[in-house]
N, CA, C and O of each residue as an XYZ file, in Angstrom:
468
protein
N      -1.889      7.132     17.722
C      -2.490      6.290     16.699
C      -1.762      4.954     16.597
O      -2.112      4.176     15.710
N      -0.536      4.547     17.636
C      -0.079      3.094     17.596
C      -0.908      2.116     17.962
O      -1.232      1.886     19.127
N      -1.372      1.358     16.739
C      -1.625     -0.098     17.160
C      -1.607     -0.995     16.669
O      -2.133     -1.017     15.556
N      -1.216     -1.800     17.013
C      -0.684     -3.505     17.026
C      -1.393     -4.139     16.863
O      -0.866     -5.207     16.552
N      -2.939     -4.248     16.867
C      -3.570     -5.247     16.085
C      -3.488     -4.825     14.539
O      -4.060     -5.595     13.769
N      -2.981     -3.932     14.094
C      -3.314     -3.572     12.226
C      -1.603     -3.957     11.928
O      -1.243     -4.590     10.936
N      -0.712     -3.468     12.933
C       0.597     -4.116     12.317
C       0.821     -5.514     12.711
O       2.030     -5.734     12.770
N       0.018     -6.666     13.039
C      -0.003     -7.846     13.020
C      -0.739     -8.329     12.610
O      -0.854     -9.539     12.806
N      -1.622     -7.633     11.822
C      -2.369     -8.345     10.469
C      -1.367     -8.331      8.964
O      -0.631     -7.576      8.328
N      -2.050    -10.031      8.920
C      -0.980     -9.991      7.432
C      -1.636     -9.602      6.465
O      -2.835     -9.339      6.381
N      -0.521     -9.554      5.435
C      -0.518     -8.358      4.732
C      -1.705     -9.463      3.360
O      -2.165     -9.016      2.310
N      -1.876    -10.868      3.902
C      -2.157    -11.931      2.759
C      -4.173    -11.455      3.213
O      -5.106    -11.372      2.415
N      -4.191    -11.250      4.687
C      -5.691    -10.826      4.652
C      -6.506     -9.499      4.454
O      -7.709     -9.260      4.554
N      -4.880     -8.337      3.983
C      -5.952     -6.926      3.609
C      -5.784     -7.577      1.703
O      -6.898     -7.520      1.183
N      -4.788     -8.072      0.789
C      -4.603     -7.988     -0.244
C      -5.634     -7.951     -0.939
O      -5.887     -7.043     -1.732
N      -6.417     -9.030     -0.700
C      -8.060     -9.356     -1.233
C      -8.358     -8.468     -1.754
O      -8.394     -8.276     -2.969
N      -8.706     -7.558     -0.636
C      -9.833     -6.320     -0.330
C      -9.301     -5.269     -1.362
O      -9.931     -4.604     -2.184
N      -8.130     -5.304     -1.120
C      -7.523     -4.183     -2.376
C      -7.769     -4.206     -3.876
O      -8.133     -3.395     -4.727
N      -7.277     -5.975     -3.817
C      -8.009     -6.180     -5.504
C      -8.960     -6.174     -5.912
O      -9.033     -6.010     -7.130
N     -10.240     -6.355     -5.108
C     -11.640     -6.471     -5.300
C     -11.597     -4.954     -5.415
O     -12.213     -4.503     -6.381
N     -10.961     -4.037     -4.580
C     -11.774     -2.385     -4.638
C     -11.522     -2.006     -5.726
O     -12.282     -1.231     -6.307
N      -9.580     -2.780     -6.672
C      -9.386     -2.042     -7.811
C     -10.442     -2.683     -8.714
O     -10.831     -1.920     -9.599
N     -10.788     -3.434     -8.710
C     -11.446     -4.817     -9.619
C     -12.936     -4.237     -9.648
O     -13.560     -4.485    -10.680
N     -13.413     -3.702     -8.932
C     -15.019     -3.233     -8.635
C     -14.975     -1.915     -9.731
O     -15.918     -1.897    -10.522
N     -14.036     -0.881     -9.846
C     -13.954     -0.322    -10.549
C     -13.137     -0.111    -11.543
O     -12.412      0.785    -11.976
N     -13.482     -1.290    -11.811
C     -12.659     -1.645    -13.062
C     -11.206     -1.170    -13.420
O     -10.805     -0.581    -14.423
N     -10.620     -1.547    -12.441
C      -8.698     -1.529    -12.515
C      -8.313     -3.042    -12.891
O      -8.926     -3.946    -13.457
N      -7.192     -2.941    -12.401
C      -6.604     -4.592    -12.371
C      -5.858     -5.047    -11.550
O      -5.021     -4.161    -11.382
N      -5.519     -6.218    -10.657
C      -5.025     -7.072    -10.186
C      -3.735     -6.300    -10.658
O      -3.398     -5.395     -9.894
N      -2.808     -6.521    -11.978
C      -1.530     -5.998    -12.251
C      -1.471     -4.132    -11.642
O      -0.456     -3.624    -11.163
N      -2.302     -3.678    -11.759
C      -2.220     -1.977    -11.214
C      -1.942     -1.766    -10.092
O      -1.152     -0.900     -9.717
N      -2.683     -2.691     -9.248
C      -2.560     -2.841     -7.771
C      -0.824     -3.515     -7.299
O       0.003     -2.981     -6.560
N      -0.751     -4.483     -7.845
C       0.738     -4.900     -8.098
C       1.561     -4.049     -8.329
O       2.673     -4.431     -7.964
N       1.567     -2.802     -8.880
C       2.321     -2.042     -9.977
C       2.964     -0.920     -8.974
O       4.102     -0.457     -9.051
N       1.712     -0.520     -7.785
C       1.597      0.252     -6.706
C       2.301     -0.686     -5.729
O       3.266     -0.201     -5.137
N       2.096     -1.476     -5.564
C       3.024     -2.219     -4.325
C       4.503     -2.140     -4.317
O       5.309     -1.542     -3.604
N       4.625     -3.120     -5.577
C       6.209     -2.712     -6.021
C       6.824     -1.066     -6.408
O       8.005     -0.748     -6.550
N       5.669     -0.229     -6.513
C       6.672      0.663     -6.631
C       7.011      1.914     -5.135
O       7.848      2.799     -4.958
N       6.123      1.488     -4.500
C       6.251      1.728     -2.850
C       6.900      1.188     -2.090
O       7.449      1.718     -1.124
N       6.972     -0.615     -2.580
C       8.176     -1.464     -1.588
C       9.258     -1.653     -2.215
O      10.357     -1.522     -1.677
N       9.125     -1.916     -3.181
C      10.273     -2.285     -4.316
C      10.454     -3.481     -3.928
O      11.596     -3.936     -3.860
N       8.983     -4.470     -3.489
C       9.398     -5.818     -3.618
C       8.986     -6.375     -5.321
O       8.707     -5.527     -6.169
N       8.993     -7.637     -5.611
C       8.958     -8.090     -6.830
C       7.529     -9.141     -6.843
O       6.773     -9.430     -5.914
N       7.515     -9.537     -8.188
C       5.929    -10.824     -8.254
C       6.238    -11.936     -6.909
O       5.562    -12.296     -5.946
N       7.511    -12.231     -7.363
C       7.457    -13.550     -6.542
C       7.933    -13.617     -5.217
O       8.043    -14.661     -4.574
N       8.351    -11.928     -4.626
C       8.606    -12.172     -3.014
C       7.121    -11.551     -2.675
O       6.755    -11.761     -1.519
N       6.292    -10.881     -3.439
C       5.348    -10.369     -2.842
C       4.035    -11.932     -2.718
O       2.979    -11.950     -2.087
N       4.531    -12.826     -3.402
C       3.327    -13.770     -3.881
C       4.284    -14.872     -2.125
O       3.761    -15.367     -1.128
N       5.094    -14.832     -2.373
C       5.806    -15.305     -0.565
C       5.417    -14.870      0.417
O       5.350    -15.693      1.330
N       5.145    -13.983      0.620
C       5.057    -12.566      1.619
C       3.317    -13.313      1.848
O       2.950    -14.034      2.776
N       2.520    -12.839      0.677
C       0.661    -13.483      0.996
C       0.817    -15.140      0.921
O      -0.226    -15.638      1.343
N       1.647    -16.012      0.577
C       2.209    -17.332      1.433
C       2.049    -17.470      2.922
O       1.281    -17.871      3.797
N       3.011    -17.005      2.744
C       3.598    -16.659      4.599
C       2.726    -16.135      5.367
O       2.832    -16.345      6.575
N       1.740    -15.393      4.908
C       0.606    -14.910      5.551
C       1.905    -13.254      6.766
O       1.759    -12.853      7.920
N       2.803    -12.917      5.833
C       3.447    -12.081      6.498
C       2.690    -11.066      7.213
O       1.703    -10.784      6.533
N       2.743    -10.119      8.736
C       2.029     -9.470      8.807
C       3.051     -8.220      8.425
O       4.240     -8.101      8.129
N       1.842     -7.313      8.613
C       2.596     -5.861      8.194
C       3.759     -5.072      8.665
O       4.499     -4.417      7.931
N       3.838     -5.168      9.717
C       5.269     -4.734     10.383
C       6.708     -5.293      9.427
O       7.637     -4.664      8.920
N       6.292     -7.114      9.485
C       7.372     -7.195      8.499
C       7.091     -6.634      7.352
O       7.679     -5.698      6.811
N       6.257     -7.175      7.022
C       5.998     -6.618      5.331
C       6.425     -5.064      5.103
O       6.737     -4.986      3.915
N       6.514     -4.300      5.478
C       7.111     -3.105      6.012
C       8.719     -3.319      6.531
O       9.616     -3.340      5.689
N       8.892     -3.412      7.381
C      10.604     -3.589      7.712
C      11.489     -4.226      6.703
O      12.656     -3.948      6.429
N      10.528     -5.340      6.091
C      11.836     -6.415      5.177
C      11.365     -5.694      4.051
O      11.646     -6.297      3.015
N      10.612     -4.383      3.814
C      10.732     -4.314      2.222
C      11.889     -3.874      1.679
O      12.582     -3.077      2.311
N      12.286     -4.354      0.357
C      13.304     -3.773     -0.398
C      13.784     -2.230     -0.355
O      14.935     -1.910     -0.057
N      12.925     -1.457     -0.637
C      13.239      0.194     -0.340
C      11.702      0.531     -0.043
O      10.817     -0.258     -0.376
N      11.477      1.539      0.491
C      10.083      2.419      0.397
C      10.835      3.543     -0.823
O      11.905      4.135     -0.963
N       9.605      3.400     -1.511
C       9.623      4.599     -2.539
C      10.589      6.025     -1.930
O      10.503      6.220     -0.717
N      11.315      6.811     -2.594
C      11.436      8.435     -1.989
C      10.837      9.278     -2.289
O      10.952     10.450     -1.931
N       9.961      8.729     -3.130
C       8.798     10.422     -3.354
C       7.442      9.589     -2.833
O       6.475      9.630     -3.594
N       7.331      8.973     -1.812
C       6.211      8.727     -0.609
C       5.851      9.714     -0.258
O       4.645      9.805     -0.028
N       6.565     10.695     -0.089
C       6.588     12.239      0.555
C       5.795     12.920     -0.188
O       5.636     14.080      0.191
N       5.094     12.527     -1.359
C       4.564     13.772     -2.666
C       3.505     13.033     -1.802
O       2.879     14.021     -1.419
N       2.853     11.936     -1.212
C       1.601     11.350     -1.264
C       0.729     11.923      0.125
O       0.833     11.568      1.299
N      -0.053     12.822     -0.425
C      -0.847     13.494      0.459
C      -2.360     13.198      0.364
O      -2.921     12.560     -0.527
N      -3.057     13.932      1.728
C      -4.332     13.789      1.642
C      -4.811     12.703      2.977
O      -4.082     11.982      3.659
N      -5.999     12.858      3.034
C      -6.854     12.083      4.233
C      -7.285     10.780      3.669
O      -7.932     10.636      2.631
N      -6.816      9.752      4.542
C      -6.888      8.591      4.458
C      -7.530      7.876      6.086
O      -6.927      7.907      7.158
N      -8.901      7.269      5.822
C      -8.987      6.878      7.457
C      -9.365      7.815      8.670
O      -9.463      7.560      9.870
N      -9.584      9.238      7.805
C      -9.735     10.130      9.218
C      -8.372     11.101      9.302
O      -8.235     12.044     10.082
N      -7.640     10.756      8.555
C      -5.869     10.787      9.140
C      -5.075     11.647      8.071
O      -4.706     10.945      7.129
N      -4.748     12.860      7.974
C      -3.540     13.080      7.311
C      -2.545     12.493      7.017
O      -1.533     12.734      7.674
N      -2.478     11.242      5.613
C      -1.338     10.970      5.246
C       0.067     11.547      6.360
O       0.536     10.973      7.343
N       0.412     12.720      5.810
C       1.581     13.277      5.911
C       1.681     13.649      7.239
O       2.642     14.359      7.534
N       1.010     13.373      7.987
C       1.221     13.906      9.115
C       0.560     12.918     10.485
O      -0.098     13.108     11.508
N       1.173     11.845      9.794
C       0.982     10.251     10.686
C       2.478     10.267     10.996
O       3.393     10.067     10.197
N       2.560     10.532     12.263
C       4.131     10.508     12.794
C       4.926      8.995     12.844
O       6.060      8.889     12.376
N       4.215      7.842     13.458
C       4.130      6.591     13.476
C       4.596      6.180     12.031
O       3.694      6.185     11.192
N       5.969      5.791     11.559
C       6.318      5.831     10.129
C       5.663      3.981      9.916
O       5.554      3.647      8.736
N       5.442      3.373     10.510
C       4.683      1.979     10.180
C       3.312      2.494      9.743
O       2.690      2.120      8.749
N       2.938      3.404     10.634
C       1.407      3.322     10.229
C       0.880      4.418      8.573
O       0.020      4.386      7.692
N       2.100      5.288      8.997
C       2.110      5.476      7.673
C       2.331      5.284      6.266
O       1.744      5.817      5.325
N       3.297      4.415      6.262
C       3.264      3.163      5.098
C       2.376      2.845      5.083
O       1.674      3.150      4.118
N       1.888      2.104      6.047
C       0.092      1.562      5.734
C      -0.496      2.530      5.292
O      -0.526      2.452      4.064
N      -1.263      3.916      5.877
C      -1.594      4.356      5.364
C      -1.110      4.901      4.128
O      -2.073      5.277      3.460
N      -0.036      5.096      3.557
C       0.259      5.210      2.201
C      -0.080      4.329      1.219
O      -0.608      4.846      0.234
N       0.063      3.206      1.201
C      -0.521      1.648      0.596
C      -2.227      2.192      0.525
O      -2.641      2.382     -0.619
N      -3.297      2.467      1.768
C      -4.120      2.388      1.203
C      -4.153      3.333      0.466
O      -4.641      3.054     -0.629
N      -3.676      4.894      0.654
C      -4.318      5.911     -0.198
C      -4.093      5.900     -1.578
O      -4.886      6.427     -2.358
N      -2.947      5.269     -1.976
C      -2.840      4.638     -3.411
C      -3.830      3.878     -4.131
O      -4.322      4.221     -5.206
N      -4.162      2.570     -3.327
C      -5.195      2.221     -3.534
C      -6.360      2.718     -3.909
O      -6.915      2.607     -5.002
N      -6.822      3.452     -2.647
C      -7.709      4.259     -3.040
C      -7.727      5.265     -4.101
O      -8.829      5.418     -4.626
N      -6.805      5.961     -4.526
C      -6.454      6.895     -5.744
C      -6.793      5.876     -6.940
O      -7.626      6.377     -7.695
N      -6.435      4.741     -7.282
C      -6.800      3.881     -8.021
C      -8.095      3.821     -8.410
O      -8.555      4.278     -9.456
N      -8.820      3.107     -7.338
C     -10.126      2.469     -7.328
C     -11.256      4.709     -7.748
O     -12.445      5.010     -7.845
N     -10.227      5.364     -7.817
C     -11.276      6.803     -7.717
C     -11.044      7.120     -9.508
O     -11.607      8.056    -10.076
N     -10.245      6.279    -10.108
C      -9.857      6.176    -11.428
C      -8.610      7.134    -11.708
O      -8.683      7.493    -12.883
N      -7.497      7.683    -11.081
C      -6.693      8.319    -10.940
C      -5.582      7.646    -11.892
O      -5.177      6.507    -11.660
N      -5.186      8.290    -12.806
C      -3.991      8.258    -14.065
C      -3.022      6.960    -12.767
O      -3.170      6.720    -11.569
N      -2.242      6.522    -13.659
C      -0.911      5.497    -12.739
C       0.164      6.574    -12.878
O       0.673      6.980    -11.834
N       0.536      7.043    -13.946
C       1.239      8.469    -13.470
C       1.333      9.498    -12.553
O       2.224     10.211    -12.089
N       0.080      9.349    -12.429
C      -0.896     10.608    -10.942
C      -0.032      9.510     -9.696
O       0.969      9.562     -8.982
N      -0.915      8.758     -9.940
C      -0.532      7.686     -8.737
C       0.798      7.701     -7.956
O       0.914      8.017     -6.772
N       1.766      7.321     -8.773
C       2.735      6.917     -8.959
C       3.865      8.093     -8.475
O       5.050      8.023     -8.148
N       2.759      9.361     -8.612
C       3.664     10.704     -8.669
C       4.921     10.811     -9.603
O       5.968     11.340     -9.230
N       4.747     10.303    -10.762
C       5.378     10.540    -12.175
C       5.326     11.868    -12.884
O       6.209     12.496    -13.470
N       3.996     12.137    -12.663
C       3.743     13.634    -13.381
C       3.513     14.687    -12.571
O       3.322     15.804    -13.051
């Protein structure tokens, strides 16, 4: 499942798409934010650099601050693909990013999300 055209897309041309999916069903711009930082542990203003820079994902991935440690609770089919069982740890960040997303946009608690509760 390695490929290099999705980890050299930046991370400034999937963001859109994310906010519109939380935004369509009525989430928010900040929720979607809320999920980023708490998966990268980047902040407002390196993540608002990062869709600047038009960073692609590999970095956006390598230079993040930490990946979450309970990434590991985040299961389920994303893409065709078992989360948890995407060996490729780039592609699984990605795929972790979207399935959050997606948990969002399905109206899923931020606690749920977040794997808080």
């Amino acid at each position: 499942m390695h490929n290099n055209r999705i980890f050299a897309m930046s991370f400034a041309s999937i963001y859109p798409h994310y906010i519109q999916k939380a935004e369509k069903k009525g989430r928010t711009r900040e929720e979607v934010h809320e999920i980023i930082f708490w998966l990268t542990g980047y902040n407002e203003k390196e993540l608002q650099e990062i869709i600047d820079n038009k960073t692609d994902l590999k970095t956006f991935f390598e230079r993040a601050p930490r990946i979450n440690p309970n990434v590991s609770l985040i299961k389920g089919v994303i893409c065709g693909y078992r989360v948890e069982e995407i060996e490729d740890e780039l592609m699984r960040n990605i795929r972790y990013m979207d399935k959050l997303i997606d948990e969002l946009a399905k109206g899923k608690k931020m606690d749920k999300i977040l794997r808080t509760a």
